[in-house]
N, C-alpha and C positions, 0 to 999 in steps of 0.2 A: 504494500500500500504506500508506503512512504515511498520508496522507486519510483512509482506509480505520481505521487508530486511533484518529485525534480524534473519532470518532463517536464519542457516548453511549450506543449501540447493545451495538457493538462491542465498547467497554471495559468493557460489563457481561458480556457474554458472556467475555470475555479472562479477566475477573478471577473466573469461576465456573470455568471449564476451569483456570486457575490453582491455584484453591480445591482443585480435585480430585485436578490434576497432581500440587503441589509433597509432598504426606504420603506417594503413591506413589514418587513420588523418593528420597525420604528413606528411606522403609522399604526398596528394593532398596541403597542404600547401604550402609543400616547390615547387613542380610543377606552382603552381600558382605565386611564388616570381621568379622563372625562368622566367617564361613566361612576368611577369611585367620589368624584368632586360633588356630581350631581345627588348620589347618595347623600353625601356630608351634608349638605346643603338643604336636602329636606328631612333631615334626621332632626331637624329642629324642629318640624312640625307636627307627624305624629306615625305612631307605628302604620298605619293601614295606606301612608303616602309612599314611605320606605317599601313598603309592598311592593307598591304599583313602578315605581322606579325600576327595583332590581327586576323585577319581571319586562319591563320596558328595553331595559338592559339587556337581557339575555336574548329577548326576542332582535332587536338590532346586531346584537354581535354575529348570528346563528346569519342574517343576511348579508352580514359583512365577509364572514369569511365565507360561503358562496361567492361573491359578487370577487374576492379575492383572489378566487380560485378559479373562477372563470377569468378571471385577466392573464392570470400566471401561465393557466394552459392555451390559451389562444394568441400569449407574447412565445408560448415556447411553438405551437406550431407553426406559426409564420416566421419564428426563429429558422426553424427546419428546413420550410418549404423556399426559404432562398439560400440553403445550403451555410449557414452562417457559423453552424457548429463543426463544418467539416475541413 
């Protein structure tokens, strides 16, 4: 595996899946520090609002990462189909 990354191959391919990865990463991070703010935020209100949030929450996440997944595979097949990985 490690042979496997001193390729110059490899590490360009590494560092484009990387390219792609890391602002993906970042963006469900920051999603998820919203989502706990917004929490914080109505916790001062009252248990049955807290409810309705984290449920609000969970249901936005569940189409986020859909909607993230569909971007990933449709950035990776038009990756493919002009030969970019090869």
């Amino acid at each position: 595996m490690l042979k496997n990354l001193l390729n110059p191959n490899v590490k360009k391919k590494v560092k484009v899946v990387l390219t792609l990865a890391v602002p993906t990463v970042i963006e469900n991070f920051l999603i998820t520090i919203v989502g706990f703010v917004d929490t914080l935020f109505v916790s001062k209100i009252g248990l049955h609002e807290v409810s309705a949030v984290g449920i609000t929450n969970a249901i936005i996440a569940i189409y986020i990462a859909v909607f993230l997944a569909m971007g990933i595979g449709t950035s990776s097949l038009i990756a493919g189909s002009i030969h970019f990985f090869i």
